[in-house]
MIPA-979187 format. One record per residue (C-alpha): residue in one letter; x, y, z; residue number from 0. Coordinates in steps of 0.001 Angstrom, whole numbers. Layout:
// MIPA-979187
+------+---------+---------+---------+------+
! resn !       X !       Y !       Z ! resi !
+------+---------+---------+---------+------+
!    A !       X !       Y !       Z !  NUM !
...
+------+---------+---------+---------+------+
***
This chain:
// MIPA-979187
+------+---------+---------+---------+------+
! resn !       X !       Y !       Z ! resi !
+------+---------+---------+---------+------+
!    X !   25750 !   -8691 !    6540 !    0 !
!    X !   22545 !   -8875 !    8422 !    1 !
!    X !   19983 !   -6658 !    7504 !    2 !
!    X !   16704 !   -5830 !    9035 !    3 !
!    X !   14267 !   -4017 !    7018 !    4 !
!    X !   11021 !   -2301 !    9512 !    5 !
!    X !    7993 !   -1640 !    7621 !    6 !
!    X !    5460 !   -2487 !   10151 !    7 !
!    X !    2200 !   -1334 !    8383 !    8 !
!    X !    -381 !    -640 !    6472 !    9 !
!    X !    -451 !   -2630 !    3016 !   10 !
!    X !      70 !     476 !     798 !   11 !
!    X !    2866 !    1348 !    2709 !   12 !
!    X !    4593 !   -2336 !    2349 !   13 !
!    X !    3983 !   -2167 !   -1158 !   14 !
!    X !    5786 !     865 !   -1622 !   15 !
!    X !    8794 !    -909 !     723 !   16 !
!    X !    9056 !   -3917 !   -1473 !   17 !
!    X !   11234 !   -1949 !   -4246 !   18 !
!    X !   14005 !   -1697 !   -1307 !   19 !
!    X !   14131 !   -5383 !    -770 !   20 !
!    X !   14806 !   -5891 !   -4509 !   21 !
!    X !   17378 !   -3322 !   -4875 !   22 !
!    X !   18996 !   -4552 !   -1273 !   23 !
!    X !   18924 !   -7933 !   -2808 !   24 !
!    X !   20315 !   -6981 !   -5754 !   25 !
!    X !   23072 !   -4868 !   -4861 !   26 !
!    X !   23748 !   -6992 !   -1774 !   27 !
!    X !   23408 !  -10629 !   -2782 !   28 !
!    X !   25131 !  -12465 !     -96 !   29 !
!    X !   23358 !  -10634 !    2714 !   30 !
!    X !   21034 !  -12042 !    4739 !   31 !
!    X !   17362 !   -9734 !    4944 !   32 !
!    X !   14954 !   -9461 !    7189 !   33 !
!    X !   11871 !   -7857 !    7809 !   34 !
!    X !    9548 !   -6877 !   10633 !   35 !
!    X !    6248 !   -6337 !   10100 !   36 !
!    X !    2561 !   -6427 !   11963 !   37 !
!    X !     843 !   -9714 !   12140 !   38 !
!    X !   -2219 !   -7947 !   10788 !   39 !
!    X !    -366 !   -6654 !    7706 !   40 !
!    X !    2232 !   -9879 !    7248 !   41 !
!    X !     141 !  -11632 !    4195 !   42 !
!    X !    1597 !   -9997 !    1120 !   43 !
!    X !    5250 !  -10678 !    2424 !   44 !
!    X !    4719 !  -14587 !    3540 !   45 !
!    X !    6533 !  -17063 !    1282 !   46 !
!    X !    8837 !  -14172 !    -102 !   47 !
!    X !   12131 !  -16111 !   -1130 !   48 !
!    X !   14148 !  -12688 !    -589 !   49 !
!    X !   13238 !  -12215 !    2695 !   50 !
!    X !   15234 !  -14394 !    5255 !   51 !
!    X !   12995 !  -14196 !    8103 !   52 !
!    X !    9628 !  -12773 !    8862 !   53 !
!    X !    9432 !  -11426 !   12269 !   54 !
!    X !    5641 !  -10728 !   12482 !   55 !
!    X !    4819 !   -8881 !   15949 !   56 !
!    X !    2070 !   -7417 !   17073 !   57 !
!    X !    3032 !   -4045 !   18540 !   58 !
!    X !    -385 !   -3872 !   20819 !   59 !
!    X !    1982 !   -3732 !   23529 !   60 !
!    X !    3472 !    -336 !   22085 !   61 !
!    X !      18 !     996 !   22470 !   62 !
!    X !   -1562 !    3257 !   25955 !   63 !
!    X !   -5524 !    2795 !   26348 !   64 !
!    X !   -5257 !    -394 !   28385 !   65 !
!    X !   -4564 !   -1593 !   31740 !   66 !
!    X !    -436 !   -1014 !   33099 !   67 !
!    X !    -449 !   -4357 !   34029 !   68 !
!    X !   -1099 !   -5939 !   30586 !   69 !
!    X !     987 !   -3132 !   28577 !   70 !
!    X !    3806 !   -4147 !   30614 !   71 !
!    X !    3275 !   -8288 !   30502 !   72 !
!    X !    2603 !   -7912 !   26659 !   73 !
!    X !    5491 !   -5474 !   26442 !   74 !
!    X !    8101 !   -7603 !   28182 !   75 !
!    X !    7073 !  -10764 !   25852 !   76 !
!    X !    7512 !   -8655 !   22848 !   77 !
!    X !   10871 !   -7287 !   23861 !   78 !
!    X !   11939 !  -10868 !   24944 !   79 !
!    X !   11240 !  -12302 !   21166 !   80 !
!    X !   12528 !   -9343 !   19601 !   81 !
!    X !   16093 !   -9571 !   21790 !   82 !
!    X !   16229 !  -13178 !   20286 !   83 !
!    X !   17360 !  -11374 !   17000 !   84 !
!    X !   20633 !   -9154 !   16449 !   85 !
!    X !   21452 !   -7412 !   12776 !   86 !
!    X !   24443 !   -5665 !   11847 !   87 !
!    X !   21630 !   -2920 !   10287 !   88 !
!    X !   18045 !   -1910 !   11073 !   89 !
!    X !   16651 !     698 !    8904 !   90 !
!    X !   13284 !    2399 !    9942 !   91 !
!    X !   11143 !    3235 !    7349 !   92 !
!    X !    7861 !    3739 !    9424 !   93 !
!    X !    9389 !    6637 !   11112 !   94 !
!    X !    7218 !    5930 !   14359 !   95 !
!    X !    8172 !    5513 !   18302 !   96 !
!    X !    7157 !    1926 !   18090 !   97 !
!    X !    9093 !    1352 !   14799 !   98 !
!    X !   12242 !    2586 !   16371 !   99 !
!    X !   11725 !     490 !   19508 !  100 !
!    X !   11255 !   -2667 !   17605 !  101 !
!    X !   15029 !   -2008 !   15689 !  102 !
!    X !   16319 !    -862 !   19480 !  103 !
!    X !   14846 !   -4109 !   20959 !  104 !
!    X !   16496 !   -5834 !   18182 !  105 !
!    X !   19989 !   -5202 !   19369 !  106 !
!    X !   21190 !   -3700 !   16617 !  107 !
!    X !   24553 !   -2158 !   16154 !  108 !
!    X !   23194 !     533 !   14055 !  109 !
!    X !   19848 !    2029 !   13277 !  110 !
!    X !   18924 !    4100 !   11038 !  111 !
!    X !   16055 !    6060 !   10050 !  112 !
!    X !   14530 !    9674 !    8397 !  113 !
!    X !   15934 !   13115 !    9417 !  114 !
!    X !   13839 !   14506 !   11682 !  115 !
!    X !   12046 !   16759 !    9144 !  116 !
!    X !   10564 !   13408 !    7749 !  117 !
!    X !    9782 !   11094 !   10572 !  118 !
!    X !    6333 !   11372 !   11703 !  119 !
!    X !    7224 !   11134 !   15369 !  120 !
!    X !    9983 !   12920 !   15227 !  121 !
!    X !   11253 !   12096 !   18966 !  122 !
!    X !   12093 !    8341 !   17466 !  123 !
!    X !   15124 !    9396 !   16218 !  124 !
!    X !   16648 !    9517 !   19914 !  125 !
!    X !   16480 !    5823 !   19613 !  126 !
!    X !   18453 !    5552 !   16489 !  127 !
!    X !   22140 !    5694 !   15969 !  128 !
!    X !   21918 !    7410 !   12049 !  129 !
!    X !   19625 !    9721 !   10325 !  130 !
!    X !   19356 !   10138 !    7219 !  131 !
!    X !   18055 !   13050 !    4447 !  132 !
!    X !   16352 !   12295 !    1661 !  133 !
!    X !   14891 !   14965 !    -544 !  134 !
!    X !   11687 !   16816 !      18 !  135 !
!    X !    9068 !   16215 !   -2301 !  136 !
!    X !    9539 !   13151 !   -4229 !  137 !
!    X !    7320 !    9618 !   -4388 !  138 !
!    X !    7763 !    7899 !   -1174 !  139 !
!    X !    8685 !    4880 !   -3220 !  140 !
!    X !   11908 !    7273 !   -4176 !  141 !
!    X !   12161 !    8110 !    -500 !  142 !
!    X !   12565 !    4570 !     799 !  143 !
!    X !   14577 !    3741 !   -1714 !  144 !
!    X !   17130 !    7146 !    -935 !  145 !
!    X !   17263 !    5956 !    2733 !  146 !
!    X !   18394 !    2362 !    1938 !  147 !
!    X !   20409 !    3603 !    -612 !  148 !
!    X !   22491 !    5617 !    2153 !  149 !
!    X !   22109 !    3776 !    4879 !  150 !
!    X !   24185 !     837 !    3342 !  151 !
!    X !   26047 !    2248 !     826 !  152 !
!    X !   24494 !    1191 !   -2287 !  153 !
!    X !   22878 !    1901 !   -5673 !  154 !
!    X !   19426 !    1453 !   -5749 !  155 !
!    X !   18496 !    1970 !   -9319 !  156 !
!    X !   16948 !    4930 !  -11188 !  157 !
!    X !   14503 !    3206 !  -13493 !  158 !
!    X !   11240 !    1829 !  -12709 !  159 !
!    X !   11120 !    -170 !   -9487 !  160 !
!    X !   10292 !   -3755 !   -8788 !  161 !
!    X !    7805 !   -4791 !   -6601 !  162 !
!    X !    9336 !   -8655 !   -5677 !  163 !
!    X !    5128 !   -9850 !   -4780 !  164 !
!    X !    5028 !  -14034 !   -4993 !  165 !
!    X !    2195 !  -15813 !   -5353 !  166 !
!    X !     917 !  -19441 !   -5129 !  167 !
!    X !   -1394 !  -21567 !   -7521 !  168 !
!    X !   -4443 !  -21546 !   -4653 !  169 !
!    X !   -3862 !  -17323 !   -5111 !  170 !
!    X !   -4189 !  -17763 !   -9123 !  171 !
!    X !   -6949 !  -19909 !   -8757 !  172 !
!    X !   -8530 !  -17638 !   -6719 !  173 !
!    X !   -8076 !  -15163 !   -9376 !  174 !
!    X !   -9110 !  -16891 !  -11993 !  175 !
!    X !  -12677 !  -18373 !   -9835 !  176 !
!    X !  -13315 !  -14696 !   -9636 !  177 !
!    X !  -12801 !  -13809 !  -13457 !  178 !
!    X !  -15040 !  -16496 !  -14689 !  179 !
!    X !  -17521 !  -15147 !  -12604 !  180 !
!    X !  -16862 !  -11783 !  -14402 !  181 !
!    X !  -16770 !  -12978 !  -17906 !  182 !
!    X !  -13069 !  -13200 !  -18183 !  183 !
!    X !  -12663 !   -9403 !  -19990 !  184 !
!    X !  -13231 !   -7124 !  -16572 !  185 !
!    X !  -12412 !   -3836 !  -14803 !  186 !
!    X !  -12226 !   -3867 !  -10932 !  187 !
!    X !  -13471 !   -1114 !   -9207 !  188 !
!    X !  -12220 !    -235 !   -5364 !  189 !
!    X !  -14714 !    1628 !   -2944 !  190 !
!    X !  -12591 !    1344 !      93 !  191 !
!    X !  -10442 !    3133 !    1680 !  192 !
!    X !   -8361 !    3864 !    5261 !  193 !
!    X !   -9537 !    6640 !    5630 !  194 !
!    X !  -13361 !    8188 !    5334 !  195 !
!    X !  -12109 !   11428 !    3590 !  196 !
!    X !  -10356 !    8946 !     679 !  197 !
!    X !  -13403 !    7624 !      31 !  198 !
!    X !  -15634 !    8263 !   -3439 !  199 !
!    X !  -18881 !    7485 !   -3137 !  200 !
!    X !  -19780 !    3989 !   -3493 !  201 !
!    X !  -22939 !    4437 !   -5236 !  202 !
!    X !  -20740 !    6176 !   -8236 !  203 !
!    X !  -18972 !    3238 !   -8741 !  204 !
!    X !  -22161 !    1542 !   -9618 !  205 !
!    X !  -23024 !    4176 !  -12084 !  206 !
!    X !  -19166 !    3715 !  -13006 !  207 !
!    X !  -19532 !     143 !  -13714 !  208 !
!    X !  -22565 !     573 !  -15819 !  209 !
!    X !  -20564 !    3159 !  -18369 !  210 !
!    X !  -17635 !     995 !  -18326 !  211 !
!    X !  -20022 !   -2087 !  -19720 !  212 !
!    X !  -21690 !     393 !  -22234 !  213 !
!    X !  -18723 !    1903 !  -23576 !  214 !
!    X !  -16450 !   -1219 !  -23252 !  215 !
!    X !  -18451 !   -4347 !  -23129 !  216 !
!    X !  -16543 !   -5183 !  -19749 !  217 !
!    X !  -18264 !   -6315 !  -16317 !  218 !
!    X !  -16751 !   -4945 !  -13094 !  219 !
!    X !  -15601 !   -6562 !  -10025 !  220 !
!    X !  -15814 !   -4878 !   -7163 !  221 !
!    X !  -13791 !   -5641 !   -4559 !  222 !
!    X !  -13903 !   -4993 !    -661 !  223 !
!    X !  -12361 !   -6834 !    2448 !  224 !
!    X !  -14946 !   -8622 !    4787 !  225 !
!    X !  -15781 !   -5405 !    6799 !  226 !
!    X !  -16263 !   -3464 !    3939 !  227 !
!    X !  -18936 !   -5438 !    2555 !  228 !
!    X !  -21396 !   -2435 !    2865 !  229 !
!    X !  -20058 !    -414 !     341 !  230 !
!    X !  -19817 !   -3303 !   -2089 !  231 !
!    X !  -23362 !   -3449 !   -1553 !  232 !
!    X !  -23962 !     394 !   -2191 !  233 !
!    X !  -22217 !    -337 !   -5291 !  234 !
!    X !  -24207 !   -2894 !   -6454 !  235 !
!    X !  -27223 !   -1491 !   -5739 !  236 !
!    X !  -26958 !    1853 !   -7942 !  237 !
!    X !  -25632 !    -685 !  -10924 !  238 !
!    X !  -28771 !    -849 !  -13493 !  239 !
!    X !  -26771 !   -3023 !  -16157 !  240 !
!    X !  -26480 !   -5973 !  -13407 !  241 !
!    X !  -22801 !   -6477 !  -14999 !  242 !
!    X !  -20932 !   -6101 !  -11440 !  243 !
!    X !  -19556 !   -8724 !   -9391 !  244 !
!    X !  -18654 !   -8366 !   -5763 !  245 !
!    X !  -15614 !  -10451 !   -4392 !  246 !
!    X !  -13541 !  -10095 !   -1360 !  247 !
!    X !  -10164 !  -11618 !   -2486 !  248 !
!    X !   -7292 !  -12441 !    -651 !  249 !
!    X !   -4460 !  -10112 !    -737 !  250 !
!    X !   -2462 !  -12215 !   -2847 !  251 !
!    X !   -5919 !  -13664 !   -4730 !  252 !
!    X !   -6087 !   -9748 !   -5438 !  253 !
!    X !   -2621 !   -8874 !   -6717 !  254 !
!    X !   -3159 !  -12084 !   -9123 !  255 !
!    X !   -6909 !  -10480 !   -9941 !  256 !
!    X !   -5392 !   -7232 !  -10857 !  257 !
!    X !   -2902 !   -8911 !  -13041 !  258 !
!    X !   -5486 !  -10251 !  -15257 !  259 !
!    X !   -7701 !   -6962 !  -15227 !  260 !
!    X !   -8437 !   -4533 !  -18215 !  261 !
!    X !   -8728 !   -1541 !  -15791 !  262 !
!    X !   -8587 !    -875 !  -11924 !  263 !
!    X !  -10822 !    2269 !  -10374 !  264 !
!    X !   -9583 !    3454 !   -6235 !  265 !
!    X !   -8411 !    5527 !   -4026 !  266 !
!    X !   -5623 !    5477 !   -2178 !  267 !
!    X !   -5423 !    2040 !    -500 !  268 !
!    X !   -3857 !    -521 !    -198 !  269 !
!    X !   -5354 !   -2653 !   -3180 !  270 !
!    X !   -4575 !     266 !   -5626 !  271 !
!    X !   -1373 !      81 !   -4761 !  272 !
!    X !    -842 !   -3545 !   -5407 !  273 !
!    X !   -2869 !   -2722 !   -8461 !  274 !
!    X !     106 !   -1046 !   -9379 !  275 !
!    X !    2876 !   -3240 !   -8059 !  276 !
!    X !     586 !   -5585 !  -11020 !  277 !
!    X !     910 !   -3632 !  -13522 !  278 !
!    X !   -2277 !   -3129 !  -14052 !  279 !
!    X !   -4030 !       1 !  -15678 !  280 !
!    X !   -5058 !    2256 !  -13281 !  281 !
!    X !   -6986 !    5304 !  -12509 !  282 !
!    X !   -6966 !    6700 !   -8858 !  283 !
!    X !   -9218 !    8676 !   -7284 !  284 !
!    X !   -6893 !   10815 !   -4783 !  285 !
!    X !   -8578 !   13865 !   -2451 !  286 !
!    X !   -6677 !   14355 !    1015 !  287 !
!    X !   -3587 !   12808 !    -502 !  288 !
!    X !   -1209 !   13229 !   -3432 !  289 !
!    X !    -611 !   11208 !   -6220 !  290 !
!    X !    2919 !   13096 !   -6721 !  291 !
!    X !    3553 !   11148 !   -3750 !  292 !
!    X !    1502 !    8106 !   -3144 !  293 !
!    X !     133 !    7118 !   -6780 !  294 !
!    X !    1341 !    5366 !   -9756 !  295 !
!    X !    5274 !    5228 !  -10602 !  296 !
!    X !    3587 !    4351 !  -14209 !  297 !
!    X !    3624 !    7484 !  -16141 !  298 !
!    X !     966 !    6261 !  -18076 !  299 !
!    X !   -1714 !    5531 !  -15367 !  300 !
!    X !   -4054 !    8378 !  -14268 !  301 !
!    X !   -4978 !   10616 !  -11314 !  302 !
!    X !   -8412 !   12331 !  -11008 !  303 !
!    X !   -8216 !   14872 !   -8754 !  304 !
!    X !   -9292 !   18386 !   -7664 !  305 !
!    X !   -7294 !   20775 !   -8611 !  306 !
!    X !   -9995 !   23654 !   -8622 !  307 !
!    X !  -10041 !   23923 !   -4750 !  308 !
!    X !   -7338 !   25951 !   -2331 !  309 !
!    X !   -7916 !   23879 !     724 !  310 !
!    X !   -5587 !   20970 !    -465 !  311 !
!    X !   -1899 !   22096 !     190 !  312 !
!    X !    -719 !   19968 !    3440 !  313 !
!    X !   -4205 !   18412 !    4078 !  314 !
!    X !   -4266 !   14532 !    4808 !  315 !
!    X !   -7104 !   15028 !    7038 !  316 !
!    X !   -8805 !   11940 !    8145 !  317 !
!    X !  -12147 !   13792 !    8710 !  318 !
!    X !  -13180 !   16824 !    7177 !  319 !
!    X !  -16267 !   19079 !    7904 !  320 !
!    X !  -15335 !   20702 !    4163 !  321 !
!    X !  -15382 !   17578 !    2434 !  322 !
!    X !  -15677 !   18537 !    -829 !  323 !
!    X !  -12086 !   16853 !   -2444 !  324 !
!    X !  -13881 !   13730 !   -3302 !  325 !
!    X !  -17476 !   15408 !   -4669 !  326 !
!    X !  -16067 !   14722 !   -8049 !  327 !
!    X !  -18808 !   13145 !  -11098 !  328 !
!    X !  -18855 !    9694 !  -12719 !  329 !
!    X !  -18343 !   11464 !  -16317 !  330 !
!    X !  -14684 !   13112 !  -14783 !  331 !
!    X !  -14207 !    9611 !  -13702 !  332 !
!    X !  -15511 !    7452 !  -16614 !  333 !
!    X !  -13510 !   10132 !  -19217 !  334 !
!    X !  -10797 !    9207 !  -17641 !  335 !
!    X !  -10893 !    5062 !  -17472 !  336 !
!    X !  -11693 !    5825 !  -21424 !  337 !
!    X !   -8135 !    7744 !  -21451 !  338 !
!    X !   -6591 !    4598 !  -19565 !  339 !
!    X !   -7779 !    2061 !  -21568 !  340 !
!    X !   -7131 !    3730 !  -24824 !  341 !
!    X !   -3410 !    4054 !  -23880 !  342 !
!    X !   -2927 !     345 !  -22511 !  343 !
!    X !   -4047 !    -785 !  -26149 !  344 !
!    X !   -1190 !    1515 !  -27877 !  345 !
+------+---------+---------+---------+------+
***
């Protein structure tokens, strides 16, 4: 059987895909998986033995805002690679028009994706052949999982999943550079975020930092991708203990950082999220989102969150003129770490 897995983007989102490929693989061994994905987002899933073939696109041509003439040219090259491939199975999990279009340009004989009630453009499900319920309100990890589960007949476990994330010796190298540079006995704190409304403020995680050395004796990395440099900065610059670091790892230098890490302090991104898929202690920092949802699948790890406000319910707002979900104080936060760290030493 040829299966074609589409999780197109963003990294959070892949991570919480991976736990289908290793229950596919498991129930399924003989089958043959595949997975498309954006060239942008590809990293964390090159060099996977499980996966058969990476078909990394760039679905720019999927996109309005430009010139006809170059949707079309781009459009036409990216249906004539994707027509090169034909699976017995595509299952959508991105739930998007251009996600639905790449398993419909892949000729296959069936496609399936979310009920409409849980696709996020719902009028991609007139280009699949199957829908598919899964039940309302449960981790998306759960979700994914329900969908593969039905869509090709298998069991896909009950008990914790597996996130199937390999790694090379120039990404544990990387890893390990980093913490030397951070004493070997660190926390790493996250600033980023997608989206501005997920973001704490950076100069808290300074002030975090500092209470994590004085209670704990541990320095903190903070890390940040290239263009989010600036709040790594902020960071820094509100730290009075000078024991903060600043890196901006690799995906996979990241995963193999987090692996190694007392503690790890974000919001709901991408590297929390392979914080997780590490195993690593965590404490998330969630406002427009939900943990129920998008956090840890580790019932130990810990959300901080406002629950003393009304305007939550349904939010996922990526701008907010009541922004007050993430106004939450470095002792709420640093109580919490304490909590963490306490419970990974039991």
């Amino acid at each position: 059987m040829k299966i074609l897995v589409i999780k197109l983007s963003s990294i959070g989102d892949i991570v919480h895909t991976l736990p289908v490929l290793a229950a596919i693989k498991r129930a399924l061994p003989e089958a043959s998986v595949s997975w498309a994905v954006e060239q942008s987002a590809a990293e964390i899933l090159r060099g996977n033995p499980l996966i058969d073939k990476l078909i990394e696109i760039d679905t720019r041509a999927l996109r309005g805002g430009r010139m006809i003439e170059e949707i079309l040219i781009d459009a036409g090259k990216l249906i004539g690679d994707l027509r090169q491939h034909e699976f017995d199975i595509a299952i959508d999990f991105q739930g998007l028009l251009k996600s639905a279009l790449v398993a419909k340009f892949t000729r296959s004989a069936k496609r399936y994706g979310f009920a409409k009630s849980s696709l996020r453009e719902p009028a991609s499900r007139f280009l699949l052949t199957d829908t598919v319920e899964t039940p309302p309100n449960i981790h998306v990890i759960s979700k994914n999982l329900s969908l593969a589960g039905k869509a090709l007949g298998i069991e896909t476990g009950d008990g914790r999943p597996e996130f199937p994330i390999f790694t090379e010796e120039i990404h544990r190298a990387e890893a390990e550079a980093v913490a030397e540079l951070a004493g070997g006995d660190f926390a790493i704190l996250n600033p980023a975020g997608g989206w501005p409304t997920k973001l704490w403020d950076a100069a808290k995680f300074g002030e975090l930092a500092d209470r994590i050395f004085e209670e704990f004796g541990l320095a903190s990395v903070v890390t940040t991708a290239p263009n989010e440099s600036e709040l790594a900065q902020r960071a820094a610059a509100a730290s009075r203990s000078g024991r903060l670091v600043t890196a901006e790892p690799t995906l996979k230098g990241f995963f193999e950082l987090a692996r190694r890490a007392r503690v790890y302090i974000g919001g709901d991104t991408g590297p929390t999220h392979l914080a997780i898929a590490a195993d690593c202690p965590v404490v998330g920092i969630f406002g427009p989102t939900e943990w129920w949802r998008n956090g840890s699948v580790n019932s130990e790890d810990i959300c901080v969150e406002r629950n003393d406000i009304d305007c939550r319910v349904d939010c996922h707002r990526r701008a907010c003129s009541n922004w007050i979900c993430m106004d939450i104080d470095v002792e709420t936060v640093a109580a919490a770490v304490a909590r963490r760290i306490d419970a990974s030493r039991k």
